[in-house]
Each structure stands twice: as C-alpha cells, then as structure tokens.
DRENPA-3360 file (N, C-alpha, C; in nm, 2 decimals, always signed):
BEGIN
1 = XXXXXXXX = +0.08/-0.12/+0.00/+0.00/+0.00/+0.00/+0.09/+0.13/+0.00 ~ +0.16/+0.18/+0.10/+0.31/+0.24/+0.09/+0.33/+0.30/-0.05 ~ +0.40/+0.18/-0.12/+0.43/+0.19/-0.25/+0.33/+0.26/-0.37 ~ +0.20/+0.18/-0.34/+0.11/+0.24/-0.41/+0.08/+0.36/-0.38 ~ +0.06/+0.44/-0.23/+0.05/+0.55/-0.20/+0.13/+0.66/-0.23 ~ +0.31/+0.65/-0.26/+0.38/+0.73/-0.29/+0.38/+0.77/-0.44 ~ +0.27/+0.67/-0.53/+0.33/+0.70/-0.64/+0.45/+0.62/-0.71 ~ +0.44/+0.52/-0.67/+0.58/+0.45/-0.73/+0.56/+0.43/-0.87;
9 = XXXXXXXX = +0.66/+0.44/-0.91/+0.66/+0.37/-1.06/+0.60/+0.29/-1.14 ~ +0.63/+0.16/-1.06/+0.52/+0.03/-1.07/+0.39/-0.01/-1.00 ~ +0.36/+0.08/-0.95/+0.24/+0.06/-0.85/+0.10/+0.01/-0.92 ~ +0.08/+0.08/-1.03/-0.02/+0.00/-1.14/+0.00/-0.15/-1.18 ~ +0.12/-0.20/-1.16/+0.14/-0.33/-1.23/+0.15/-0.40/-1.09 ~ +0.23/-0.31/-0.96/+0.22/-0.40/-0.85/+0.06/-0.45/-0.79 ~ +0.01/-0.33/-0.80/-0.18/-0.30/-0.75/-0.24/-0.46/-0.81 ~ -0.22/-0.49/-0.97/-0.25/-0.57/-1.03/-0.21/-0.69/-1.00;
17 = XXXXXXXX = -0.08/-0.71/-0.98/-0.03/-0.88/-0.92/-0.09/-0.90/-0.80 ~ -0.10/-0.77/-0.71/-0.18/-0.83/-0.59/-0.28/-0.86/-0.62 ~ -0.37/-0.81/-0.67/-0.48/-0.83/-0.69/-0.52/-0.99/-0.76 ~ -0.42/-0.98/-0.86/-0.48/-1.12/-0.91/-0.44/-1.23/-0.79 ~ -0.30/-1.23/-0.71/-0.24/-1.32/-0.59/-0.38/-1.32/-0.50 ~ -0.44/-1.26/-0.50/-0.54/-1.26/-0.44/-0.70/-1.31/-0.47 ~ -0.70/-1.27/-0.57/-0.80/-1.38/-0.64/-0.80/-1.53/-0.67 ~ -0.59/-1.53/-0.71/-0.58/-1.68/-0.69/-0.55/-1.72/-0.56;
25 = XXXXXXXX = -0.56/-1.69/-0.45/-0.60/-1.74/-0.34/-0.75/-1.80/-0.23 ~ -0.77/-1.67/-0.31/-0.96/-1.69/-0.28/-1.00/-1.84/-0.38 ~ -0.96/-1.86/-0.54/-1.01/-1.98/-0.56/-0.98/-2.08/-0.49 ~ -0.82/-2.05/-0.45/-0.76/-2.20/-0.42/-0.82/-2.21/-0.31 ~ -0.84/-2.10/-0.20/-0.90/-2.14/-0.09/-1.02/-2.18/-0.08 ~ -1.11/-2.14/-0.15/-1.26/-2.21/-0.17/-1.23/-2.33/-0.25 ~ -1.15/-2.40/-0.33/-1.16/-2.53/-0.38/-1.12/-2.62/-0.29 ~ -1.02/-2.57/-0.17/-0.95/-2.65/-0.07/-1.10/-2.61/+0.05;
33 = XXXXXXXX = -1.15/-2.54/+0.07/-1.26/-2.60/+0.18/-1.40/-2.68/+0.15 ~ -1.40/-2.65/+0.00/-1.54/-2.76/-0.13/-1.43/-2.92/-0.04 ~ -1.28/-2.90/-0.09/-1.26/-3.04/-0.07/-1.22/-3.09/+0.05 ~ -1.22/-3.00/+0.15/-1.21/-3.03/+0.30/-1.39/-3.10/+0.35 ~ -1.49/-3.00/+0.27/-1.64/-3.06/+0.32/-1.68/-3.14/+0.27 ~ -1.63/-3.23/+0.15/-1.65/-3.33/+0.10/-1.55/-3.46/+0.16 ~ -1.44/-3.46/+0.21/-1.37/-3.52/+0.26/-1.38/-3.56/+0.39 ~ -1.42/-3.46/+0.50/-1.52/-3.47/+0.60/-1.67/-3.58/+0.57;
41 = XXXXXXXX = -1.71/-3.51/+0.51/-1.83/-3.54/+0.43/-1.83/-3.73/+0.40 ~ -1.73/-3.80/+0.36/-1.69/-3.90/+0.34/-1.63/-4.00/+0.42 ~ -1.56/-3.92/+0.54/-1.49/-3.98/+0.65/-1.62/-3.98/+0.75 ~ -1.68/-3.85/+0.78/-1.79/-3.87/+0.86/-1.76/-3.80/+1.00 ~ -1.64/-3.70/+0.93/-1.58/-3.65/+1.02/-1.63/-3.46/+1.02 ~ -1.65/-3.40/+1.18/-1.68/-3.28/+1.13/-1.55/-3.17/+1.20 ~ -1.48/-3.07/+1.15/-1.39/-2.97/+1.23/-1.50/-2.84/+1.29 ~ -1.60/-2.84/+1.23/-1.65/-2.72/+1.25/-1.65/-2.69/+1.44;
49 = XXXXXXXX = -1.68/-2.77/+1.53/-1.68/-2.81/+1.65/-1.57/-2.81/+1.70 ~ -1.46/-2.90/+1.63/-1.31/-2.90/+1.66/-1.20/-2.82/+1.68 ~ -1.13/-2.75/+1.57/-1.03/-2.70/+1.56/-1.08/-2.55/+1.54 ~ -1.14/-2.51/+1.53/-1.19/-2.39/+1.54/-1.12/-2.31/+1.42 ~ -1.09/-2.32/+1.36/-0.98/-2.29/+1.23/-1.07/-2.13/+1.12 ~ -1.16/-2.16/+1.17/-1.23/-2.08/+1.02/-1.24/-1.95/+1.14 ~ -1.28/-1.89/+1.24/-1.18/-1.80/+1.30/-1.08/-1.73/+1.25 ~ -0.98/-1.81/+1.28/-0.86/-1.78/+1.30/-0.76/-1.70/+1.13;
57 = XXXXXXXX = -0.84/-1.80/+1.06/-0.76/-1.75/+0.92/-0.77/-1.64/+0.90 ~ -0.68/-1.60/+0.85/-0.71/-1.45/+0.77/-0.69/-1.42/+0.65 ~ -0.72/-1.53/+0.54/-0.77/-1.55/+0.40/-0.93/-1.60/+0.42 ~ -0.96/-1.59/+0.49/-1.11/-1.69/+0.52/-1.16/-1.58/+0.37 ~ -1.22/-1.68/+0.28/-1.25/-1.62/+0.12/-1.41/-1.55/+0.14 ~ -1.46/-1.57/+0.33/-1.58/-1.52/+0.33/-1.62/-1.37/+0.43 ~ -1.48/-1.33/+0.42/-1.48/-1.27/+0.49/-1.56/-1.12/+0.48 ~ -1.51/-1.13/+0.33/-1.61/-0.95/+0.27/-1.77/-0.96/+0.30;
65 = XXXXXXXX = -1.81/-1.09/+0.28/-1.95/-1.08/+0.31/-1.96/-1.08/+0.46 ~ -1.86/-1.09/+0.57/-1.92/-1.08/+0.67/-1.87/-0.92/+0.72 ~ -1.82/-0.86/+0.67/-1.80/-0.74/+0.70/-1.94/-0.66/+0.69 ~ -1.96/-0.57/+0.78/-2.07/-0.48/+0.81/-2.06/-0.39/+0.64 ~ -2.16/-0.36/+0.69/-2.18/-0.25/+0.55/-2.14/-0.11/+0.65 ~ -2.11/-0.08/+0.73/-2.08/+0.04/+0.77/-1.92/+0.01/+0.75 ~ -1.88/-0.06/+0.85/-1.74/-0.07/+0.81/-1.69/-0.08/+0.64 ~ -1.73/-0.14/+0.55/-1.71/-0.14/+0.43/-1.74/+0.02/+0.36;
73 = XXXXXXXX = -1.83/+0.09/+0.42/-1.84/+0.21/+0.39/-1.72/+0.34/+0.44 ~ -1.69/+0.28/+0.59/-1.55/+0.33/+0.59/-1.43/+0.30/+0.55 ~ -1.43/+0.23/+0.52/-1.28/+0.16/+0.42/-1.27/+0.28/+0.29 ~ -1.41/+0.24/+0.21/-1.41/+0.29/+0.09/-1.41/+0.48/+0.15 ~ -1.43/+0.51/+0.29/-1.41/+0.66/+0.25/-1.28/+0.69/+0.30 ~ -1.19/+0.61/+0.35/-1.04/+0.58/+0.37/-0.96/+0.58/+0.25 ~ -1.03/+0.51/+0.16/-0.93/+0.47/+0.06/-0.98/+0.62/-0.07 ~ -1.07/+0.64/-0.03/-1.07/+0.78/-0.12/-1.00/+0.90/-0.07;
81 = XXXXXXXX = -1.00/+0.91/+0.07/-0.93/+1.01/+0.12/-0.82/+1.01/+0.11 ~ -0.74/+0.88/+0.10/-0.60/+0.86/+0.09/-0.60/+0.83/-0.05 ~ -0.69/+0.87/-0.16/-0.66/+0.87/-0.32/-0.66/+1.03/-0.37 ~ -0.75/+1.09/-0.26/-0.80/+1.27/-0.27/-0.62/+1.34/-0.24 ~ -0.56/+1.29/-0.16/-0.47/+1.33/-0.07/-0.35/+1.29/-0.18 ~ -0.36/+1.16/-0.22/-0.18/+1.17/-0.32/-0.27/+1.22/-0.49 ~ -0.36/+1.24/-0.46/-0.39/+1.36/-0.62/-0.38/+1.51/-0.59 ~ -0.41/+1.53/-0.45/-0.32/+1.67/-0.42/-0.22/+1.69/-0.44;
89 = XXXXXXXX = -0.15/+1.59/-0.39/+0.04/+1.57/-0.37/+0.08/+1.56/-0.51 ~ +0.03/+1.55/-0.58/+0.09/+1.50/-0.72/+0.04/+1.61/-0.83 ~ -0.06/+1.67/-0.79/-0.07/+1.86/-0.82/-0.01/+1.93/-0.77 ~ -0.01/+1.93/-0.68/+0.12/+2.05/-0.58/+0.27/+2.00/-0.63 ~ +0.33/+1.85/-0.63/+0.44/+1.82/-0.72/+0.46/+1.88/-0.86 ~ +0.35/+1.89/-0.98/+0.31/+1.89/-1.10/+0.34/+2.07/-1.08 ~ +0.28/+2.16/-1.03/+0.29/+2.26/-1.03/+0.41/+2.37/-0.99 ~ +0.49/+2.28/-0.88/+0.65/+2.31/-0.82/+0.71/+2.31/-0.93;
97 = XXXXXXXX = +0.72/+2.18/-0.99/+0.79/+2.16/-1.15/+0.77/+2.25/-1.24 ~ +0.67/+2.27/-1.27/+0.62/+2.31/-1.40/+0.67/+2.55/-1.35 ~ +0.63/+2.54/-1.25/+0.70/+2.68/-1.21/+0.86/+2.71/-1.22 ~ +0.91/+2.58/-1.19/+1.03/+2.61/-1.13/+1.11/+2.60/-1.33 ~ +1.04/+2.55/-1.39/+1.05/+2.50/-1.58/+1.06/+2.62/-1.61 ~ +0.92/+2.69/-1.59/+0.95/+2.82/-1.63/+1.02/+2.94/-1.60 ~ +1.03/+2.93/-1.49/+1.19/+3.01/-1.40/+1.32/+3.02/-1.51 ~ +1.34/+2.90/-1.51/+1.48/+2.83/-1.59/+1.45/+2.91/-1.72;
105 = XXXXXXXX = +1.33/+2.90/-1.78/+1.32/+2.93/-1.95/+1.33/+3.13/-1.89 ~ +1.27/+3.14/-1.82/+1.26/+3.29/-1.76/+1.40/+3.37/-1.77 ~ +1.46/+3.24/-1.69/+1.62/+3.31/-1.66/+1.68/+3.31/-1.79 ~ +1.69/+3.21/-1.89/+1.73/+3.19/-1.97/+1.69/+3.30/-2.07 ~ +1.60/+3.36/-2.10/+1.55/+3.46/-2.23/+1.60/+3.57/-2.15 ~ +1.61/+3.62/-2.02/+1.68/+3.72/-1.98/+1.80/+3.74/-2.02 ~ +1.92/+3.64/-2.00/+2.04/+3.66/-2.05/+2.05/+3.62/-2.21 ~ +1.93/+3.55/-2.29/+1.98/+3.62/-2.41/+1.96/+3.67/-2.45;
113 = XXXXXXXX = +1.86/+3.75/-2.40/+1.75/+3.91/-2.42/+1.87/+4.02/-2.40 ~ +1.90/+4.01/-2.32/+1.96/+4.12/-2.28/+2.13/+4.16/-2.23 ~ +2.15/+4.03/-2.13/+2.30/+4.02/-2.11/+2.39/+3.97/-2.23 ~ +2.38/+3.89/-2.32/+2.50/+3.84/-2.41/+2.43/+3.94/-2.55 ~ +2.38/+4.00/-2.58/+2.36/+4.13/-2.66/+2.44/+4.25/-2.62 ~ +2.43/+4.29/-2.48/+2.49/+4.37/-2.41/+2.64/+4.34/-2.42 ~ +2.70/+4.25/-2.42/+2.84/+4.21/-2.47/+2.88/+4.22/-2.51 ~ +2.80/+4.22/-2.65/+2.84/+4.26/-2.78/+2.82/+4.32/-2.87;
121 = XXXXXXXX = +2.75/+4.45/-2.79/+2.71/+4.54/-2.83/+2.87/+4.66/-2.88 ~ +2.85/+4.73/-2.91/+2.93/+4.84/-2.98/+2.90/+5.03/-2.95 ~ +2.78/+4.99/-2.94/+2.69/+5.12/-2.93/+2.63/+5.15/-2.75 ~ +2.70/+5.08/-2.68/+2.68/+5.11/-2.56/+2.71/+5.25/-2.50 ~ +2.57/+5.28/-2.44/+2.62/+5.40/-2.34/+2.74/+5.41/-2.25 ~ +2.87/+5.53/-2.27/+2.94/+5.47/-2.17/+2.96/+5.46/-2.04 ~ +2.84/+5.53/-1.98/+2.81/+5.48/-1.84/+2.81/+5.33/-1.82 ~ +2.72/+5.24/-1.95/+2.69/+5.09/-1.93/+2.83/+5.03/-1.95;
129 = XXXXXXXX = +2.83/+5.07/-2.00/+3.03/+4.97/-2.05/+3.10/+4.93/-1.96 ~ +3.12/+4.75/-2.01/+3.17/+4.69/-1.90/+3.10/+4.69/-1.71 ~ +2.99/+4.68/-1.76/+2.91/+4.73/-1.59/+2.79/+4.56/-1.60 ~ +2.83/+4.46/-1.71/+2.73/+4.35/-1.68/+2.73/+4.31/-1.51 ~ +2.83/+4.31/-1.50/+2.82/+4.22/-1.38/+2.75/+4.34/-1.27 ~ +2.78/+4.46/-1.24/+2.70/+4.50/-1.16/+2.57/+4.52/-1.21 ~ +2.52/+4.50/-1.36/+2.36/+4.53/-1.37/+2.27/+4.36/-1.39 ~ +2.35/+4.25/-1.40/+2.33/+4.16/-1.39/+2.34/+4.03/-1.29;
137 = XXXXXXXX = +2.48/+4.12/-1.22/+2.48/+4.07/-1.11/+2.55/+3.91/-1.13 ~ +2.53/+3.82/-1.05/+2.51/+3.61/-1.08/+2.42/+3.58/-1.13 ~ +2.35/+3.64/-1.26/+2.22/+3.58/-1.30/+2.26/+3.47/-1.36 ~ +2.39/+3.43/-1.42/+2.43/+3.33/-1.54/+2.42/+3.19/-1.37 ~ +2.51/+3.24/-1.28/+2.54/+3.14/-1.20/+2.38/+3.10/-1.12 ~ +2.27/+3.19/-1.11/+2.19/+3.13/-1.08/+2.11/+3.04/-1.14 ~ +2.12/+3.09/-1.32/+2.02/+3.03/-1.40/+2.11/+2.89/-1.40 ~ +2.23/+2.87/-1.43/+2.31/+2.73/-1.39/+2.24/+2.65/-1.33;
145 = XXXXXXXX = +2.28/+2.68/-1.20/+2.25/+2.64/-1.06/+2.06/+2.59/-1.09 ~ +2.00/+2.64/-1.11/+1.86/+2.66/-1.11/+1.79/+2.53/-1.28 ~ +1.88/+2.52/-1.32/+1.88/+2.45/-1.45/+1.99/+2.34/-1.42 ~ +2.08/+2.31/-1.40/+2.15/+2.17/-1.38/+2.15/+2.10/-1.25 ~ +2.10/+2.21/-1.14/+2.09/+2.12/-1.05/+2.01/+2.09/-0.95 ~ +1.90/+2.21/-0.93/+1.81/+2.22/-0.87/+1.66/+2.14/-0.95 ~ +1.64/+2.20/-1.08/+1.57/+2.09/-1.12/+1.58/+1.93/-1.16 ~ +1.69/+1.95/-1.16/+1.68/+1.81/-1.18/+1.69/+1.73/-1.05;
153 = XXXXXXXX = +1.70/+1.79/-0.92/+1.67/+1.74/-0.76/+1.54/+1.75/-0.79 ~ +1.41/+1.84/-0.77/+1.34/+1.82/-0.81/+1.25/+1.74/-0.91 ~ +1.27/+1.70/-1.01/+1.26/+1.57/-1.12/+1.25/+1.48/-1.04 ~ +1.39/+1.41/-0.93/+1.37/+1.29/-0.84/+1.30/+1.26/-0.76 ~ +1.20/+1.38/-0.76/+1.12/+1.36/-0.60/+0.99/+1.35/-0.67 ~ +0.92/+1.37/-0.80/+0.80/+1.34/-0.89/+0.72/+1.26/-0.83 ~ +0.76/+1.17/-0.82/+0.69/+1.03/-0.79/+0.68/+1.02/-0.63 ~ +0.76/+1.13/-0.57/+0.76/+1.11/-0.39/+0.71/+1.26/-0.35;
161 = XXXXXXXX = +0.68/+1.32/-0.39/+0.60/+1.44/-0.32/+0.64/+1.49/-0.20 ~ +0.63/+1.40/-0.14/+0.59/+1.39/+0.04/+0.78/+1.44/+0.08 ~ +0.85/+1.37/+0.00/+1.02/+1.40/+0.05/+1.08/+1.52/-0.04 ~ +0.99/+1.59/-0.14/+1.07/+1.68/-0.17/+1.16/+1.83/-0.13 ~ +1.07/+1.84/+0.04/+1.18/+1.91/+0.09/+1.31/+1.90/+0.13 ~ +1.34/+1.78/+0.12/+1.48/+1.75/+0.09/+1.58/+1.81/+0.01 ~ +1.51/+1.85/-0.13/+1.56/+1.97/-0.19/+1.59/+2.07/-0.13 ~ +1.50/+2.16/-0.09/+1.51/+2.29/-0.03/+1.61/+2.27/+0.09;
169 = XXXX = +1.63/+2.17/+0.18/+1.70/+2.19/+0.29/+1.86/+2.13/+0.23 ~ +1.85/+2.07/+0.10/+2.02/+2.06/+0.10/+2.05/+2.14/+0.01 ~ +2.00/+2.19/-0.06/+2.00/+2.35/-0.15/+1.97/+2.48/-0.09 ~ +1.96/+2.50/+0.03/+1.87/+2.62/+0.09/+2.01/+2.69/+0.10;
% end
C-alpha cells in the first residue's frame, strides 16, 4: 500500500499482481474448503466443532461478506481520502515543477535578451560599459544552478511528493 500510495513507478502493475495473488488465493481457498467438506463429508468427520480454524484465518474467502456494510463504507471513504490526498500531492508536485521549468526558460530569455547582446554590443552607453556584472549581477550562476541542479533534484522527487523538501533543505 506504501508503494502504491507514494506514487511508485510500478504501483499500477504491483496493484494488479496483488490483486490477481489474491484472487488466486480466494479460488484455491474455496476449492480447498469444497474439498475439506467433501472429505469430511466421506470420512464422517466434522472440524467445525473441533479446531476452530475458520476464525482464525485470515484469508477466510468469506470474509467481505461478513463485514458490516458500515465498516465497508469506511474503508471505501479511507481509501478515497488517501486517493484525494496523493492527487493533491501530485498537483502540488506537478505545479512546483512546471513553475520552477518556467523560471529556468525565464532566466534563460533574460540573458539572451539582454545580457549576451549587451556584450556585444558596440553602441553602448558609456556609463553601461563593462558594468554587466553590476547590472546583472550572478544571473548566469543562478540560471546554472537553477537548470542543472536544482531541477533536476526536483525531477527525483516526482513520484515522492511527500520527501521533496529535501531539496530545499540541501540546496537552501
């Protein structure tokens, strides 16, 4: 569940193997108690009295129908709240990204808008001349920084939401 909750990678294909592991359990276990009541059934023997076993399991294949319909109604509003909850997390992930994309392309059209024109310009005022660095300041080292390394920290946390401030605190 964990896995499926974070968003993993395989979680669609894991969701499914369980699922079927579980279906082929439910048959086998209902074809193994058909042949435990027939076998009984033949020896003339009964466990229901006995070993007390149908209790105890916790594959019993009858168990959904003995669950209340209130509890089955909270399950299902558990399991939507915790589906409401990682479709938040995976909008609020979706949106950090997609901001932080645009930043990068932001920074980027700044310095070739303006700073590497200014470079090589000819016709500069000579107040401006030679003054990038005080009117531009580390924009190249932030757009770097902000493009090779920060988003792509970000990128690794897509699928984990919940740990991406681990970014911010080893980049802070």
């Amino acid at each position: 569940d964990t896995l499926v909750e974070k968003g993993h990678a395989h979680a669609p294909n894991i969701k499914q193997w369980v699922e079927e592991v579980d279906e082929t359990y439910k048959n086998f276990s209902t074809r193994m108690d058909k042949y435990r009541e027939k076998l009984e059934k033949s020896l003339g023997v009964s466990t229901e009295s006995g070993l007390g076993l149908e209790g105890d399991r916790n594959s019993d294949p009858t168990l959904e129908t003995r669950i209340k319909d209130g509890d089955l109604k909270q399950i299902k509003e558990l399991n939507e709240e915790k589906r409401k909850s990682a479709r938040r997390k995976e909008f609020i992930m979706a949106e950090l990204l997609e901001t932080e994309r645009s930043y990068v392309k932001d920074l980027e059209l700044s310095l070739a808008s303006f700073l590497v024109p200014m470079r090589g310009a000819n016709d500069l005022p000579p107040a401006l001349r030679g003054k990038e660095s005080v009117i531009f300041g580390n924009l190249e080292d932030i757009c770097h920084f902000h493009k090779n390394i920060f988003l792509k920290e970000l990128e690794k946390y897509e699928t984990m939401p919940e740990d991406v401030g681990h970014c911010f605190v080893t980049w802070a």
